[in-house]
C-alpha positions in Angstrom: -15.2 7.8 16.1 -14.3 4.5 14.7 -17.1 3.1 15.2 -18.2 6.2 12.3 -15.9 4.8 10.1 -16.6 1.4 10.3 -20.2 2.1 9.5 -19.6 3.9 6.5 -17.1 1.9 5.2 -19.2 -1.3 5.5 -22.3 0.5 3.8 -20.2 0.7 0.8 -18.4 -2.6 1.3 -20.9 -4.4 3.2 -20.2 -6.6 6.1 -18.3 -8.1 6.8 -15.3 -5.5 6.0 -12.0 -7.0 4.1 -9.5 -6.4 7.0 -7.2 -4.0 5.5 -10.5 -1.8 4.8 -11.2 -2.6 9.0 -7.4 -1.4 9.8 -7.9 1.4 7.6 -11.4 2.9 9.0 -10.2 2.1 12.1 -6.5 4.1 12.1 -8.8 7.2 10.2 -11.6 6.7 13.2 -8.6 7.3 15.7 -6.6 10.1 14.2 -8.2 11.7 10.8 -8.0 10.9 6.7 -5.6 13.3 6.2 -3.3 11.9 8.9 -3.7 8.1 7.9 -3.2 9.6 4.4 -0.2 11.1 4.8 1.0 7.6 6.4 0.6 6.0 3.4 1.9 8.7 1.4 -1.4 8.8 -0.5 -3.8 12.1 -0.9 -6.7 12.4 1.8 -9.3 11.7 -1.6 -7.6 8.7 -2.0 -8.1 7.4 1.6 -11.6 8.5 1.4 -12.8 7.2 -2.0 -11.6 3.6 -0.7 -13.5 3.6 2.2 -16.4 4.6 0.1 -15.4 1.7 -2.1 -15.3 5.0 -5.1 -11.5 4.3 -6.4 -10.9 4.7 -9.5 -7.2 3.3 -9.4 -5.9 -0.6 -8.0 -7.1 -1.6 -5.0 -4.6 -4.0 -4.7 -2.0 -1.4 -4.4 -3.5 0.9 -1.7 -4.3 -2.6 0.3 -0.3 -3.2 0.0 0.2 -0.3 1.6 -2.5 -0.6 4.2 -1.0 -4.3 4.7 2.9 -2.4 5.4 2.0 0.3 7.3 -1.2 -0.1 9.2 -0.9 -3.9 10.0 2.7 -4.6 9.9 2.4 -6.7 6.2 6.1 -8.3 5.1 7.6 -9.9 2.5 10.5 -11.7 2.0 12.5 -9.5 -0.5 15.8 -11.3 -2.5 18.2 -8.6 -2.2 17.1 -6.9 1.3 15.6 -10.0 3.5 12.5 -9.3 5.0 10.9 -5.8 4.5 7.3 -4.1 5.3 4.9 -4.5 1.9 4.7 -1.3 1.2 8.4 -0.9 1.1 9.1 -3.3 -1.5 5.8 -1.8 -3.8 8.0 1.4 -3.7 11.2 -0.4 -4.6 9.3 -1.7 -7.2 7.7 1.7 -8.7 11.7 3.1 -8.5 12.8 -0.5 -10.2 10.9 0.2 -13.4 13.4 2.8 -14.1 17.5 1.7 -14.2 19.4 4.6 -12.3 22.7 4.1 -12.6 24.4 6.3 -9.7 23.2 4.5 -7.0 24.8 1.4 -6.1 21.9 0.5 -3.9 19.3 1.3 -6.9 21.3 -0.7 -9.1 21.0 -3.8 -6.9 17.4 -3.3 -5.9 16.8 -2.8 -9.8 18.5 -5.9 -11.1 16.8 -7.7 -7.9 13.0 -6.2 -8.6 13.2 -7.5 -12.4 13.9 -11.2 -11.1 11.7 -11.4 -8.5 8.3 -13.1 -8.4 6.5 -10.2 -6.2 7.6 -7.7 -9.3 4.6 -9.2 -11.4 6.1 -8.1 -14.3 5.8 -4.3 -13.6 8.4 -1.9 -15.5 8.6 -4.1 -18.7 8.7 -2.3 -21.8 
């Protein structure tokens, strides 16, 4: 079955595959899109229009995610050490907003807005 999903997502991509596109064909090829989906908190549509090399949104923000969760990505992150990718892009989508009642939020806000992986997300 991966072998399915390696075909189709190098007819779109061509060969040879980028290797968060490989990881990703792959994990779908051994369960389903809906289950690899749901991994990366994304909608089956989504999982399927990148493979199809179709997306309409950033790349480089579903291949974060891929990176985190399907091939054990990290970055070093100022406040919390060293965390999976795809953690710190959702620490960074909750940083563009400041939320007060959480001390945690507060830290990971004020340590988002200073740090050089935030690429200047959440300015207004």
């Amino acid at each position: 079955m991966s072998a399915d999903m390696i075909a189709m997502a190098e007819e779109a991509w061509g060969a040879p595959l980028p290797d968060w596109i490989r990881a990703l064909a792959i994990a779908c090829g051994r369960s389903s899109q809906s289950k690899v989906a749901a991994q990366l908190d994304r909608s089956p549509a989504v999982v399927s229009t990148v493979l199809r090399k179709k997306y309409a949104g950033s790349y480089e923000r579903i291949e974060e995610r891929v990176r985190g969760i399907l091939m054990d990505g990290r970055v070093e992150c100022p406040a919390l050490g060293q965390l999976p990718s795809h953690e710190c892009q959702d620490w960074r989508e909750k940083s563009k907003t400041f939320a007060p009642g959480n001390p945690l939020r507060t830290r990971m806000f004020r340590a988002c807005q200073r740090c050089p992986v935030f690429k200047g997300e959440g300015e207004a």
